[in-house]
C-alpha positions as CSV (number, residue, x, y, z in Angstrom):
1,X,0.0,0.0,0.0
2,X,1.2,4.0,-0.5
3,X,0.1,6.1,1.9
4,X,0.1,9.7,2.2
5,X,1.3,11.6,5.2
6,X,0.6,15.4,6.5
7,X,3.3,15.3,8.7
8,X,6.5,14.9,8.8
9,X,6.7,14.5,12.6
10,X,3.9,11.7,13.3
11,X,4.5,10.0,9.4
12,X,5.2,6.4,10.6
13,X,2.4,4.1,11.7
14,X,2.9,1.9,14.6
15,X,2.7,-1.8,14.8
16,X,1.5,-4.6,17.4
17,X,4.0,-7.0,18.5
18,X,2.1,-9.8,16.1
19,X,1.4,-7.0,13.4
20,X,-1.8,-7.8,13.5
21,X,-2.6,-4.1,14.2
22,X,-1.1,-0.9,12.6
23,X,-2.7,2.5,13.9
24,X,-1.6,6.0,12.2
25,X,-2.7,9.6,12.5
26,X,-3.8,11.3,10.2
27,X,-4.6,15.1,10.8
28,X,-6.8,14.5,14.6
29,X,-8.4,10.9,13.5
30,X,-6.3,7.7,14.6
31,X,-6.5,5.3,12.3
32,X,-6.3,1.4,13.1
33,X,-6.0,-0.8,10.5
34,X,-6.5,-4.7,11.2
35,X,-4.6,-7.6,9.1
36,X,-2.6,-5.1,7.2
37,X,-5.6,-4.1,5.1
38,X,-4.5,-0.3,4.1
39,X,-6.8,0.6,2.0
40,X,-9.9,0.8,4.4
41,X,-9.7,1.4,8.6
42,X,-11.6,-1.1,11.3
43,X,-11.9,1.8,13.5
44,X,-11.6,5.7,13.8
45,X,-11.5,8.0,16.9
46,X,-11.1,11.9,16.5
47,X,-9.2,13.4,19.3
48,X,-8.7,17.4,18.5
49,X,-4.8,19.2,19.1
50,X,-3.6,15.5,18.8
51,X,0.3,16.1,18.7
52,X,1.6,12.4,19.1
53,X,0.4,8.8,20.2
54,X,2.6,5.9,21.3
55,X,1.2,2.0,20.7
56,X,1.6,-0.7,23.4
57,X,3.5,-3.9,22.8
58,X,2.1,-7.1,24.6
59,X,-1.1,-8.3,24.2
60,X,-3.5,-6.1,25.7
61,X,-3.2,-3.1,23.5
62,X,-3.4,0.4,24.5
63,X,-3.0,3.7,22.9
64,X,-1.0,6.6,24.5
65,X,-2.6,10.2,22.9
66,X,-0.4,13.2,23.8
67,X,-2.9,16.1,23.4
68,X,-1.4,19.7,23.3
69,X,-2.5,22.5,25.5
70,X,-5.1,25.0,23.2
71,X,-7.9,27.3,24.7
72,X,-7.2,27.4,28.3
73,X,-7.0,23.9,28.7
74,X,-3.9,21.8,29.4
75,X,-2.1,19.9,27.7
76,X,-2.4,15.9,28.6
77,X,-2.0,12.2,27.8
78,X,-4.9,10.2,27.7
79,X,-4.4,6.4,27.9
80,X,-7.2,4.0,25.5
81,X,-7.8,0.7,25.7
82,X,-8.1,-0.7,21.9
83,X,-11.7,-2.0,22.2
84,X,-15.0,-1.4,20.3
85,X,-15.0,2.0,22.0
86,X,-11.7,2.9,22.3
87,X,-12.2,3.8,25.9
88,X,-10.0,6.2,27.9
89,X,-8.3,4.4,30.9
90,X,-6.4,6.9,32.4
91,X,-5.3,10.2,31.8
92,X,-2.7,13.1,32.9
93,X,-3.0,16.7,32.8
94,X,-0.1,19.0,32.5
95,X,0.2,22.1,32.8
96,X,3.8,23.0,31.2
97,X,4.0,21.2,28.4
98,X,5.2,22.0,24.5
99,X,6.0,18.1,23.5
100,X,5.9,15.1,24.6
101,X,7.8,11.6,24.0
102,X,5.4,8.9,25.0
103,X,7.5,5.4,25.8
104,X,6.2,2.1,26.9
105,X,7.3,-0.6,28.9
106,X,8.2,-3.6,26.9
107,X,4.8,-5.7,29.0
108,X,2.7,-2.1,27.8
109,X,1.3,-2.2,32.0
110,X,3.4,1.1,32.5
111,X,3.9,4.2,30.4
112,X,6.8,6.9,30.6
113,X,6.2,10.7,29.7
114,X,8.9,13.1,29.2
115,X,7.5,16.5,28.8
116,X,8.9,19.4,27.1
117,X,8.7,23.3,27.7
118,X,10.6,24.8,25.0
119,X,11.4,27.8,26.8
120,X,12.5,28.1,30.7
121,X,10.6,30.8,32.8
122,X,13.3,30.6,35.3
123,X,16.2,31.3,32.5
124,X,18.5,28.8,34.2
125,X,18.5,26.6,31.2
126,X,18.7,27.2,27.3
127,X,17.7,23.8,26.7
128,X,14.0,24.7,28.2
129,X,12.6,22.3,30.8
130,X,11.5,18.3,31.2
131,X,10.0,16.6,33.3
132,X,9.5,12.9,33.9
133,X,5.8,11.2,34.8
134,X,5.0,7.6,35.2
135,X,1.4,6.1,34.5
136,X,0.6,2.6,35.9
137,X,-2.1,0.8,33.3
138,X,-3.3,-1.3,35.6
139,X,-4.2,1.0,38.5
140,X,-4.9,4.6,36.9
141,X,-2.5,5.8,38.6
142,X,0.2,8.6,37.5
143,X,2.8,10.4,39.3
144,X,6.1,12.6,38.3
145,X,9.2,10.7,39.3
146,X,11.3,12.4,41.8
147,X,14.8,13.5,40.3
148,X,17.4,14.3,43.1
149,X,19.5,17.3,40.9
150,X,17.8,20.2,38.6
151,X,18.6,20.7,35.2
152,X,17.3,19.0,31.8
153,X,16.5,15.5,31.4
154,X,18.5,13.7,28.5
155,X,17.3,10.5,28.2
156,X,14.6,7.9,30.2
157,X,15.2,4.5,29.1
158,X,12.8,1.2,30.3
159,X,14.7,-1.8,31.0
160,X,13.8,-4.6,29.1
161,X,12.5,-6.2,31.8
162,X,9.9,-4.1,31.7
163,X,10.3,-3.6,36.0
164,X,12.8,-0.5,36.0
165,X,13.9,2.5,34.3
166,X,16.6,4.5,34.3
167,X,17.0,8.2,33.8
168,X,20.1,10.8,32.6
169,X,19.3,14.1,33.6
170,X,21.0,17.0,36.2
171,X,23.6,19.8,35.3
172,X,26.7,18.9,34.0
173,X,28.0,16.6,35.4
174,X,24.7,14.9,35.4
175,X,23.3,11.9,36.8
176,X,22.1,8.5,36.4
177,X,19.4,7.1,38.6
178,X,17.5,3.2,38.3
179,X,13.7,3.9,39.3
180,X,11.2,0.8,39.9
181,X,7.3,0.8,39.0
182,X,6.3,3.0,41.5
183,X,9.2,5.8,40.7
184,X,11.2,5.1,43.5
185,X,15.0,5.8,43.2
186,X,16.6,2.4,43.5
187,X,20.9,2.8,42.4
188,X,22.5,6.2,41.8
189,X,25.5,6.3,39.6
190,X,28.1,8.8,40.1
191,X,28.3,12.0,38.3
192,X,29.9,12.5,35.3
193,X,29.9,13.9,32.1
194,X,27.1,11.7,30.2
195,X,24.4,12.0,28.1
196,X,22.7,8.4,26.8
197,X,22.2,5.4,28.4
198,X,21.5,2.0,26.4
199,X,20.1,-1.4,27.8
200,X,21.0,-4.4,25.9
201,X,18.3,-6.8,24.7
202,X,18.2,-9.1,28.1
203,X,18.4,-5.4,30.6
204,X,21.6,-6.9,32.2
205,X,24.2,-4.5,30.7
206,X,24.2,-0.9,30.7
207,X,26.2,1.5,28.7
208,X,26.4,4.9,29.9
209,X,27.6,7.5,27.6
210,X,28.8,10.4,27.0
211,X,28.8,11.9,22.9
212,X,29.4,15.0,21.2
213,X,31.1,18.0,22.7
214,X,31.0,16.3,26.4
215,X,33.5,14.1,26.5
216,X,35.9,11.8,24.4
217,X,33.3,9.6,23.9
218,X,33.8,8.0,27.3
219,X,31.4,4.5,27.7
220,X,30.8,3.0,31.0
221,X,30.1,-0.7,30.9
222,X,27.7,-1.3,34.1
223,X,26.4,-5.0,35.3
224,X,22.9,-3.9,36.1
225,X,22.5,-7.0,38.8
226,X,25.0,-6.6,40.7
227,X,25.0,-2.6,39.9
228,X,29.1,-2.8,39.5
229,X,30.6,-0.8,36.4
230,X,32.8,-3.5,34.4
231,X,35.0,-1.1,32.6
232,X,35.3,1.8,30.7
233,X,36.5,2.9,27.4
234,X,36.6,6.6,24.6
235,X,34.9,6.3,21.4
236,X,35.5,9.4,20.0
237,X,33.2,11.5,17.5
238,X,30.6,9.1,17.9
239,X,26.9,10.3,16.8
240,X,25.0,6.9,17.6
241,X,25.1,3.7,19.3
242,X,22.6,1.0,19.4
243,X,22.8,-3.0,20.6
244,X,22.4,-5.7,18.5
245,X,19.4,-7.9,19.6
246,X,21.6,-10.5,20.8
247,X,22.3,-8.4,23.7
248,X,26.0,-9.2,23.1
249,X,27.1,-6.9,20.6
250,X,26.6,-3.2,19.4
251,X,27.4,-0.9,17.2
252,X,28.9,3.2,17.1
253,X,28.7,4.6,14.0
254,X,30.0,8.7,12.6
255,X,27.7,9.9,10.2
256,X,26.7,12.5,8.5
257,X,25.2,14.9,8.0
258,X,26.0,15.8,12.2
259,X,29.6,14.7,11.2
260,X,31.4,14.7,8.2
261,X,34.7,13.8,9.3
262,X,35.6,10.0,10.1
263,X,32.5,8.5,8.6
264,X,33.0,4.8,9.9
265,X,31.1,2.3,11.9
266,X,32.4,0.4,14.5
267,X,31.3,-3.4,16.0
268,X,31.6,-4.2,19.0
269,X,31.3,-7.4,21.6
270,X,29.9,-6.1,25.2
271,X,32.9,-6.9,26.6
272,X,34.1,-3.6,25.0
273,X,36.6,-5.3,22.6
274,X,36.1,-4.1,18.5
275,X,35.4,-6.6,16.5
276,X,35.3,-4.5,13.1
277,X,35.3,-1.4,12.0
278,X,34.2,0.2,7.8
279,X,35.7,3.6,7.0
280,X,33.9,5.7,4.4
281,X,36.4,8.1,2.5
282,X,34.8,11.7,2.5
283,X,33.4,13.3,0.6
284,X,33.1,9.9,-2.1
285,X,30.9,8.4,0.7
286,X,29.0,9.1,3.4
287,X,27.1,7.4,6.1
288,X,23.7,8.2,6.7
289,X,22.6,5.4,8.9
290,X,23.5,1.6,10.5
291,X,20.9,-0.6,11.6
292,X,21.0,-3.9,12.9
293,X,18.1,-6.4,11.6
294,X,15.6,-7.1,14.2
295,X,15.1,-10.7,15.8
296,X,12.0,-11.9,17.1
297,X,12.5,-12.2,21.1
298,X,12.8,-16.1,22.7
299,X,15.3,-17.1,19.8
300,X,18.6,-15.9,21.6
301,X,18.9,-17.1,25.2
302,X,20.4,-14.5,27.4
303,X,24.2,-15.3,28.6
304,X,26.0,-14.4,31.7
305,X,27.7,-11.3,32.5
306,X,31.0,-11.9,34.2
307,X,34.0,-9.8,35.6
308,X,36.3,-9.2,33.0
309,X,39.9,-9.9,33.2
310,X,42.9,-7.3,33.3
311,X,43.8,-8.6,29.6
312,X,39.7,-8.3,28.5
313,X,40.0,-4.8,30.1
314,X,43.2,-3.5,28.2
315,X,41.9,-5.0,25.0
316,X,38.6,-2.6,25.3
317,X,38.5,0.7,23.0
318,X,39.8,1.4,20.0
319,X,42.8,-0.1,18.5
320,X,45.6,1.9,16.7
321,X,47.9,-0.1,14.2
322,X,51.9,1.0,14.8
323,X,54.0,1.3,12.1
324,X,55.3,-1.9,13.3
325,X,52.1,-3.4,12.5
326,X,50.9,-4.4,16.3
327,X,47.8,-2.9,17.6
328,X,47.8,-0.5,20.6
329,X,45.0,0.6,22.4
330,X,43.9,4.2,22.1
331,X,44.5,4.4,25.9
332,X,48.1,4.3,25.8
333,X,48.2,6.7,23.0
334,X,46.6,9.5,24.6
335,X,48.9,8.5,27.6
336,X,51.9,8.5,26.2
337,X,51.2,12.0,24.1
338,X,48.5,14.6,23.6
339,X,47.7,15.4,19.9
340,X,48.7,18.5,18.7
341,X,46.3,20.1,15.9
342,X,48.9,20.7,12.9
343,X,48.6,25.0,13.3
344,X,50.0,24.3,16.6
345,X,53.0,22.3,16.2
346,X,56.8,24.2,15.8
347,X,57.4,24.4,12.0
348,X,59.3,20.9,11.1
349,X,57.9,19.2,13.7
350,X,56.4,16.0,14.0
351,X,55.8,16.2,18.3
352,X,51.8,15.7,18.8
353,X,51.3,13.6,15.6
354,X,49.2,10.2,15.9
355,X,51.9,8.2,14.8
356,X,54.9,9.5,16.9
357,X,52.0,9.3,20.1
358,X,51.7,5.5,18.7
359,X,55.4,4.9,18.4
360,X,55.8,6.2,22.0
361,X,53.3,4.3,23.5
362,X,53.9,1.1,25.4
363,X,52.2,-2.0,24.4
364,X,49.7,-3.7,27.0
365,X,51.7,-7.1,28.0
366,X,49.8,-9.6,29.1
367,X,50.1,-11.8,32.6
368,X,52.5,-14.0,30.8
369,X,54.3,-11.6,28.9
370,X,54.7,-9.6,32.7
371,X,56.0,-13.0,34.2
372,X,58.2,-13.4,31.5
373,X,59.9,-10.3,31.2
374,X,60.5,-10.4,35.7
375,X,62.0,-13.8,35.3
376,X,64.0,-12.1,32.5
377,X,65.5,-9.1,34.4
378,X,66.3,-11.6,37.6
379,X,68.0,-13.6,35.0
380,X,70.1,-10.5,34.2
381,X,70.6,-9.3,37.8
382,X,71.8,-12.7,38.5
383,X,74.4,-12.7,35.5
384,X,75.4,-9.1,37.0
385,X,76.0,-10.3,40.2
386,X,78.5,-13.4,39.1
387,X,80.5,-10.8,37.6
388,X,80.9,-8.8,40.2
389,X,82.0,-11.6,41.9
């Protein structure tokens, strides 16, 4: 089927989990289409200064209408149960709201709202102001979730599991807190300079980021169980990350048009070692997007997240080929010597280049390689020693 959207915003329709159902707006009227049959709708409901709608996975479907704020009234989310009458289950009233991103649990019992004022009346932030609200299906019941440090929200991600959330949101640094279903604050992480957080497939890892103009690309590894950060690592000039749906393995991609510089794409295991990595030659190429196909859930079993190594740790991040042709982590590099942007150097120079900060480095010896090279030097203070004598 071809079908015809008004805007550019609210374009995509959304699917059941079966996709049995598809349901699209289309000016104020929500569409739901049954069997993928496009060219007539089972049902129709007209909701005026409709500005967004969010389906439910699972299988008792609801519908999440964000309704904007328009003569006097506020703006709200009304909650409908996808039945003969499309009946409103619950609903939330707010009374400083622009926008809204509507985002459900992965059982569709809870629903998270993260409202948007585009401007702030206090002037504190440039970014406007958010706020964070939690609707239980179930029970009616809707609250806004308690954050412990002002300033904008970035992101609010379900587990999952479908029984947590976590939120990135304070000042710089900011902060990371794990909420449970009733929006209590469970685990704080510390502050830092982040600004996304991504759950694997299974909710048992957590990478906590932070991109763009923050930080070096600095990724925390966190076992969400145990709540114990496994290691960190830089991926620099990255502009997205996703998991793969085996919960094992992701991707961080640069591309353009937010950055035309080091188009590439990166794999990755979750034990923070790259597995691969496609460079794109600018401006011949460019890359627009990376996607991993989707898997239906139940076909991979979840694994188990263990404490990595000291050699898994120093493998992590990204690897930088010597002219010798052995890799080096990107670690050492930076340790060993800061770049130096070429205006900066002394004319003639080479001091700050990648390559002279490579040669310098040290590479990472493992356990045996360290036993080796002490039993060595004894060896040699031994030999020193008879000759002395």
């Amino acid at each position: 089927a071809t079908l015809v959207a008004q805007k550019q915003t609210v374009w995509r329709p959304q699917f059941s989990d079966d996709e049995s159902v598809a349901v699209r707006l289309i000016g104020s009227e929500l569409l739901i289409h049954k069997n993928n049959l496009f060219e007539k709708y089972d049902q129709k409901v007209t909701i005026p200064k409709i500005g967004g709608f969010a389906l439910s996975p699972g299988q008792n479907l609801h519908i999440a209408c964000y309704i904007t704020a328009h003569g006097g009234q506020p703006a709200a989310v009304q909650v409908r149960r996808l039945d003969a009458q499309l009946s409103v289950v619950c609903s939330k009233t707010f009374f400083k709201s622009d926008s809204a991103k509507l985002t459900w649990n992965s059982k569709g019992t809870a629903l998270l709202i993260l409202s948007v004022v585009d401007v702030d009346s206090t002037n504190k932030s440039y970014y406007g102001e958010q706020s964070i609200h939690l609707v239980n299906v179930h029970t009616g019941d809707a609250c806004q979730v308690p954050l412990s440090k002002p300033g904008a929200v970035y992101q609010a991600k379900w587990n999952p599991n479908g029984r947590e959330f976590a939120v990135c949101y304070g000042f710089m640094p900011s902060r990371v807190t794990i909420y449970n279903l009733r929006a209590e604050p469970t685990f704080n992480l510390e502050d830092g300079p982040r600004n996304e957080i991504h759950y694997n497939a299974f909710g048992t890892i957590l990478l906590v980021c932070g991109f763009g103009n923050l930080a070096t690309g600095k990724t925390e590894f966190w076992d969400v169980e145990k709540k114990k950060m496994l290691l960190t690592m830089d991926v620099p000039n990255t502009t997205h990350l996703s998991w793969a749906p085996d919960g094992a393995h992701f991707v961080t991609a640069t591309t353009c048009p937010r950055l035309r510089i080091d188009n590439c794409y990166r794999i990755w295991n979750w034990q923070g070692k790259m597995l691969a990595e496609v460079k794109y030659a600018s401006p011949q190429e460019e890359l627009w997007q990376v996607s991993f196909r989707p898997i239906l859930p139940g076909i991979i079993n979840p694994f188990t997240v263990t404490e990595l190594t000291k050699e898994q740790k120093a493998a992590s991040g990204l690897i930088v080929q010597r002219p010798d042709g052995n890799g080096i982590a990107a670690g050492a590099v930076q340790k060993a010597g800061a770049y130096v942007p070429p205006h900066l150097r002394k004319e003639g120079s080479n001091k700050g280049t990648l390559d002279t900060a490579a040669q310098a480095a040290k590479p990472v010896l493992t356990e045996d390689e360290k036993k080796k090279r002490n039993i060595e030097r004894k060896i040699q203070d031994i030999e020193a020693l008879k000759k002395k004598q």
